[in-house]
N, CA, C and O atoms as a MOPAC input file, in Angstrom:
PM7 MOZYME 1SCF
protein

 N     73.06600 1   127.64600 1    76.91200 1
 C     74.36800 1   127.33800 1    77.47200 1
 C     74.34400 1   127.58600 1    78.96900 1
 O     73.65900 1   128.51900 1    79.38800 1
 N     75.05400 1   126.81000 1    79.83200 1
 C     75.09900 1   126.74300 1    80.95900 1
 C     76.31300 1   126.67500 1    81.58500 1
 O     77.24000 1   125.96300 1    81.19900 1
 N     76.34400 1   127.59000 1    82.79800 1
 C     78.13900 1   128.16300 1    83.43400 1
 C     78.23400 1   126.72300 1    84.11800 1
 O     77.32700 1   126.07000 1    84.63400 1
 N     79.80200 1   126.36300 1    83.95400 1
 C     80.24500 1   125.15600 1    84.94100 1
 C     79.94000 1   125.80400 1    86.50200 1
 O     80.15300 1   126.98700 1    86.76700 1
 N     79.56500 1   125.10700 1    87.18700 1
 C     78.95300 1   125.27300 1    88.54100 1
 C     80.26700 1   124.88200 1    89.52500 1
 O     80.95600 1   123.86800 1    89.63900 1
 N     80.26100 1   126.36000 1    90.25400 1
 C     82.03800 1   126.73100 1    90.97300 1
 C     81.49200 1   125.77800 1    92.54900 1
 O     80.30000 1   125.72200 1    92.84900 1
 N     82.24100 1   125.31700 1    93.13000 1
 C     82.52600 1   124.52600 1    94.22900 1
 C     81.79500 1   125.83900 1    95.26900 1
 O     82.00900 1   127.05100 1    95.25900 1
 N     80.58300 1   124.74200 1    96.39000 1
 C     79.64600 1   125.39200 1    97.01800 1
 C     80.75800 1   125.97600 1    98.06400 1
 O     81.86400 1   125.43600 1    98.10700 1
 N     80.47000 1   127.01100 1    98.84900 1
 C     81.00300 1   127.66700 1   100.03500 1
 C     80.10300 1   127.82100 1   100.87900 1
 O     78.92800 1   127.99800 1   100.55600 1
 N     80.64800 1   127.76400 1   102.45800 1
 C     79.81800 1   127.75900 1   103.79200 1
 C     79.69700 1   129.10300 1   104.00600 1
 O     80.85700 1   129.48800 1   103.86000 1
 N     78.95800 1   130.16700 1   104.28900 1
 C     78.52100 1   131.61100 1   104.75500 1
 C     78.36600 1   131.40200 1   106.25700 1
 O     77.39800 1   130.74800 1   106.64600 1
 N     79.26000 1   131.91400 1   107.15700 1
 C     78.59100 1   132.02300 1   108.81100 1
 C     77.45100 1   132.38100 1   108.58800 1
 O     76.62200 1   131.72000 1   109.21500 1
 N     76.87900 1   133.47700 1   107.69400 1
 C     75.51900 1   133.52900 1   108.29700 1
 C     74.08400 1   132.66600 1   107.96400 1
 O     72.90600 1   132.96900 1   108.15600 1
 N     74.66300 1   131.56700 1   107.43400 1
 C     73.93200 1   130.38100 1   106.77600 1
 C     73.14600 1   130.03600 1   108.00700 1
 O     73.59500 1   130.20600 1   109.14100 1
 N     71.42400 1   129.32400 1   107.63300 1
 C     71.11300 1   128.90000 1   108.71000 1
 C     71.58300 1   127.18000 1   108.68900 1
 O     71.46700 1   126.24000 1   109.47600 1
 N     72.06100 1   127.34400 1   107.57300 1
 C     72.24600 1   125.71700 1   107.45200 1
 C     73.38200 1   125.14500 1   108.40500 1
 O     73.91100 1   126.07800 1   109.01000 1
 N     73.91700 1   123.92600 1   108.72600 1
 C     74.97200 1   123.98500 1   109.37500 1
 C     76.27200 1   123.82300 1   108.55200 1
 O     75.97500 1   123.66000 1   107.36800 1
 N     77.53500 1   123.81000 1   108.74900 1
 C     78.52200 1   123.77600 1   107.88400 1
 C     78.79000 1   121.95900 1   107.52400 1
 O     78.15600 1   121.16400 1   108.21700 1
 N     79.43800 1   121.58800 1   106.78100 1
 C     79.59700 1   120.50100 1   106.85200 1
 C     80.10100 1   119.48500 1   107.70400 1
 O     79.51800 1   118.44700 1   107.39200 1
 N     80.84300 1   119.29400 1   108.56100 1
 C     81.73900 1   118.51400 1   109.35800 1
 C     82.44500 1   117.82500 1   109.15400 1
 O     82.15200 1   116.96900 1   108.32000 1
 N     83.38900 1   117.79900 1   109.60200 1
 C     84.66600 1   116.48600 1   109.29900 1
 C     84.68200 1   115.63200 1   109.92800 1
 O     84.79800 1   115.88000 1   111.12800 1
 N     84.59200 1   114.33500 1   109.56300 1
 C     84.47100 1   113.40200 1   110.60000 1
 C     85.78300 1   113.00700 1   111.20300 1
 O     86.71500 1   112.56500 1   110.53100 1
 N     85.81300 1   113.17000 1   112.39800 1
 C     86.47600 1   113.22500 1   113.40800 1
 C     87.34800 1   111.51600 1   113.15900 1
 O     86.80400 1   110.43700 1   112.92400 1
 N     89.30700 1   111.91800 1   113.37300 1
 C     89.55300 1   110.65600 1   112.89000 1
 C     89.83600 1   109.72400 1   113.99000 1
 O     90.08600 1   110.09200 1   115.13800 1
 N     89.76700 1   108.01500 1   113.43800 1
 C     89.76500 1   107.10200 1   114.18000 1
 C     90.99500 1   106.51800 1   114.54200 1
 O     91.87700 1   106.39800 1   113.69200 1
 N     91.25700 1   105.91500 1   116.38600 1
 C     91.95100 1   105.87300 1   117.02500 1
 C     92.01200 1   104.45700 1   116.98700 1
 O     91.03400 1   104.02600 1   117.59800 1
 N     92.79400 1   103.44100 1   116.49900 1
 C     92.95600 1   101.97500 1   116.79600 1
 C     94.03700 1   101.84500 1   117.80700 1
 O     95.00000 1   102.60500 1   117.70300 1
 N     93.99200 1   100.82900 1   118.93600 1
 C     95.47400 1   100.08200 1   119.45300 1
 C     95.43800 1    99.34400 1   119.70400 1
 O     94.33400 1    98.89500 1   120.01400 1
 N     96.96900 1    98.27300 1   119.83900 1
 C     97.18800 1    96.81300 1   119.74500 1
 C     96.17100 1    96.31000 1   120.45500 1
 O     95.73700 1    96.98300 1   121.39000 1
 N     95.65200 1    95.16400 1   120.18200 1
 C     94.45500 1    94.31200 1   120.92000 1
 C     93.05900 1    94.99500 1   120.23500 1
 O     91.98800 1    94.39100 1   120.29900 1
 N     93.16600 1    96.13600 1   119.66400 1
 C     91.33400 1    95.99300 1   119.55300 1
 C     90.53800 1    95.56300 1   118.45800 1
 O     90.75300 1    95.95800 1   117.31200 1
 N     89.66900 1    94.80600 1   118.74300 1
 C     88.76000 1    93.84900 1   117.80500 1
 C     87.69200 1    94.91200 1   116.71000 1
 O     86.63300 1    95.46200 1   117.01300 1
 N     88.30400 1    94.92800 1   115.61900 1
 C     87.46500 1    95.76600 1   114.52100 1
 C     86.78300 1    94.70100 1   113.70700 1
 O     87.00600 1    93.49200 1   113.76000 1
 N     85.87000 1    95.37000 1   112.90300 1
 C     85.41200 1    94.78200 1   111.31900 1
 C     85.67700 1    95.38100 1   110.18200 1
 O     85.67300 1    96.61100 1   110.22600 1
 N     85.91500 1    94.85800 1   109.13400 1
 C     86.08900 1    95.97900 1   108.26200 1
 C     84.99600 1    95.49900 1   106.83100 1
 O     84.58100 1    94.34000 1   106.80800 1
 N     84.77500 1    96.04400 1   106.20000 1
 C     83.55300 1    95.72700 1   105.15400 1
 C     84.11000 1    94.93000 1   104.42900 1
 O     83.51500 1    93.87800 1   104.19400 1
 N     85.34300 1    95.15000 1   103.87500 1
 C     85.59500 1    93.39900 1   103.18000 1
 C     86.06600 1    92.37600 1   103.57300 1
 O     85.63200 1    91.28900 1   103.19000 1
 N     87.17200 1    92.51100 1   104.52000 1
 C     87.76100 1    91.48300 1   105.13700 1
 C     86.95300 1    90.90200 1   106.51500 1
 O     87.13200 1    89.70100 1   106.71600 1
 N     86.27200 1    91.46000 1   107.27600 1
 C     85.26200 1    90.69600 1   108.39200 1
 C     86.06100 1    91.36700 1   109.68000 1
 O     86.53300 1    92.49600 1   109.81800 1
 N     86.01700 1    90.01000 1   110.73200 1
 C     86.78200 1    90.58200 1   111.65000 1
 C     87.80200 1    90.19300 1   112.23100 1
 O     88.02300 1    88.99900 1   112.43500 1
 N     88.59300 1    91.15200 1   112.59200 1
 C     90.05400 1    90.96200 1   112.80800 1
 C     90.34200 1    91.24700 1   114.08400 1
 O     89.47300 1    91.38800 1   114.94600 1
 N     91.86900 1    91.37300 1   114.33600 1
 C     92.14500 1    91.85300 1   115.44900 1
 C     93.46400 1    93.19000 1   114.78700 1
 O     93.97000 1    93.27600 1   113.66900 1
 N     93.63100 1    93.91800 1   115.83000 1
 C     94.78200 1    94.85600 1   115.30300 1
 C     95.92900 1    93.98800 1   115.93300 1
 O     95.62400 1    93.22800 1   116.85200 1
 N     97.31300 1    94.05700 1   115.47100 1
 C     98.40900 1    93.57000 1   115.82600 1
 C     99.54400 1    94.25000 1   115.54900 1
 O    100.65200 1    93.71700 1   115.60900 1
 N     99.28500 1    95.90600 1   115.11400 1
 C    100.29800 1    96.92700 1   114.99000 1
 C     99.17000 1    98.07900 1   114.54200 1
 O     98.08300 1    98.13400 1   113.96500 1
 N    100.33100 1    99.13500 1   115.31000 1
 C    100.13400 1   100.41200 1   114.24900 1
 C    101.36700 1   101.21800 1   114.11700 1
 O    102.45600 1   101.07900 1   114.67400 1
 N    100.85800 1   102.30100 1   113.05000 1
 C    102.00300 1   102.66800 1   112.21200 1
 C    101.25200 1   104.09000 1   112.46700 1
 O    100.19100 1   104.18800 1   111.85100 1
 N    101.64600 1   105.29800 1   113.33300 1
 C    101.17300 1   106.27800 1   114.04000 1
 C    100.60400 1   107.14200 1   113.27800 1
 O    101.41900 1   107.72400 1   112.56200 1
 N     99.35000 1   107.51600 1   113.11500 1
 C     98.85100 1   108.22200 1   111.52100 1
 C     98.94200 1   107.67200 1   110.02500 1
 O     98.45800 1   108.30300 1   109.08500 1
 N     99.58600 1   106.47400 1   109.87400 1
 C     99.69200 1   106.03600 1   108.62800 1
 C     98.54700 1   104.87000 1   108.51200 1
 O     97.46300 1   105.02900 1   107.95200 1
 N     98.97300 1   103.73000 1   109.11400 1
 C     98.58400 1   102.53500 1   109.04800 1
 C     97.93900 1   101.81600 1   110.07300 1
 O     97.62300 1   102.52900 1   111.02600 1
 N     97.67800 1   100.76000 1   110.16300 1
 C     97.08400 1    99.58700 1   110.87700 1
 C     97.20400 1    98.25600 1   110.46600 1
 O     96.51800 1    97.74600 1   109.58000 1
 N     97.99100 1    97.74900 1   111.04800 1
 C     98.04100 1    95.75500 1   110.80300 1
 C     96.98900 1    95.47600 1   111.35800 1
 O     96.65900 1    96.04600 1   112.39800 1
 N     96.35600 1    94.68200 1   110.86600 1
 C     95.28800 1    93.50000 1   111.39800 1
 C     94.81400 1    92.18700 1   110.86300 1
 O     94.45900 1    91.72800 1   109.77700 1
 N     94.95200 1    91.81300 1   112.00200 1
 C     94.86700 1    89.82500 1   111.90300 1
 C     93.66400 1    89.99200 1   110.98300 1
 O     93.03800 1    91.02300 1   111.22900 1
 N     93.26000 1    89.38100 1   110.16000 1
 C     91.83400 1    88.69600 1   110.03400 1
 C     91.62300 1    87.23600 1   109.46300 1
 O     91.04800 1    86.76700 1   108.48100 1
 N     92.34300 1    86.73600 1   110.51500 1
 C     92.28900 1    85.12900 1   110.47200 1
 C     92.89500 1    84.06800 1   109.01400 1
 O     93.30500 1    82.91300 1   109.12900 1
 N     92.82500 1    84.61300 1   108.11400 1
 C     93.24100 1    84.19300 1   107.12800 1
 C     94.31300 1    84.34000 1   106.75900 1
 O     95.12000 1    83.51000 1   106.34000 1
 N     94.43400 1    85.96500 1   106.96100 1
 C     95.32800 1    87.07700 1   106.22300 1
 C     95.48700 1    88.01800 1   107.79900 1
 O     94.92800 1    88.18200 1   108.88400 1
 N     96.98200 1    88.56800 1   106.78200 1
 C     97.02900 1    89.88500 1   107.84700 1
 C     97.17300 1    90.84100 1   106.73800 1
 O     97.77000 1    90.52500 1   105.70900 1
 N     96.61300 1    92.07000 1   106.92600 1
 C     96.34200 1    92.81100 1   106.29900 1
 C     96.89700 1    94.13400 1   106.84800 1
 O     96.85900 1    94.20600 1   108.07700 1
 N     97.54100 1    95.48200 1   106.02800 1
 C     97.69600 1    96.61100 1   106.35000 1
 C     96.49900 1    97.31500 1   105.85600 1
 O     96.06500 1    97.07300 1   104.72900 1
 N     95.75000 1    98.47000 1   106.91000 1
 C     94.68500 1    98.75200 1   106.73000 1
 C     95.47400 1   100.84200 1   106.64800 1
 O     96.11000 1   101.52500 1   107.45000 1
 N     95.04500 1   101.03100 1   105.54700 1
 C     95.87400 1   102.52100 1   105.19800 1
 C     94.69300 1   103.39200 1   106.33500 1
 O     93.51000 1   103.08200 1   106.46900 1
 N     95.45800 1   104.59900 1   107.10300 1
 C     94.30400 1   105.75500 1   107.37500 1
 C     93.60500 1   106.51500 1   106.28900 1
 O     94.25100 1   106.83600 1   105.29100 1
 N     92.05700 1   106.90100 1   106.42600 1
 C     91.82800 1   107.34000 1   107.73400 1
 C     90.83200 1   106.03800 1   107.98700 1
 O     89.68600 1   106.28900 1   108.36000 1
 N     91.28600 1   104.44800 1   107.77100 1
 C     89.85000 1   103.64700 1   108.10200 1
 C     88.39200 1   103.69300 1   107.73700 1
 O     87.49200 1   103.22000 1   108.43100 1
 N     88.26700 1   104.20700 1   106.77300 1
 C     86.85400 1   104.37600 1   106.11900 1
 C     85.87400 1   103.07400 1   105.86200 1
 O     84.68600 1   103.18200 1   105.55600 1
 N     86.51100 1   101.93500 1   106.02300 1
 C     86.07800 1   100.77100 1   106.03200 1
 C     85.66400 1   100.36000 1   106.87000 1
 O     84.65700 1    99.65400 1   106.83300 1
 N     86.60300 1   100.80400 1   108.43300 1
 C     87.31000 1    99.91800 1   109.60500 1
 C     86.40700 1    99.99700 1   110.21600 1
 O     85.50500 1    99.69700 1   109.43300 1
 N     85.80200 1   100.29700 1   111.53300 1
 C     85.30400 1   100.21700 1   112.53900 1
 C     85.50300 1    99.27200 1   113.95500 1
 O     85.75900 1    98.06800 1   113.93400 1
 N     85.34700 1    99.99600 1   115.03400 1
 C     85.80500 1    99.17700 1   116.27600 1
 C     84.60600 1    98.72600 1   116.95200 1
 O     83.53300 1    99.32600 1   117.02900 1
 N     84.98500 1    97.34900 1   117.53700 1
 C     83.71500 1    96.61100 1   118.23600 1
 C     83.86900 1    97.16000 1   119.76100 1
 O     83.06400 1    96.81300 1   120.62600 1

């Protein structure tokens, strides 16, 4: 029999490094992103910590934070 295995923890005195958070992303009106399913767009709103409109030619799309898809050109 084997113990369920408890959620790892960071030790300062680890030589390892801690994990990091990736630092979140900043869109505004006009800038040209891609996103992995939809291609590329343009932004044409934002919604301050929530959201992101963006053109992508076909469609306009609301893109939810934190952009895990998104990326800026």
């Amino acid at each position: 029999m084997t113990k369920p295995s408890a959620p790892k923890r960071y030790l300062p005195t680890s030589p390892f490094k801690a994990p990091a958070a990736p630092s979140p992303k900043h869109f505004e009106v006009g800038d040209q992103v891609t996103h992995d399913m939809y291609g590329l767009g343009r932004v044409i709103g934002i919604e301050d910590g929530i959201a992101a409109l963006v053109d992508f030619g076909s469609a306009q799309m609301r893109i939810l934070s934190p952009y895990t898809k998104m990326s800026k050109l």
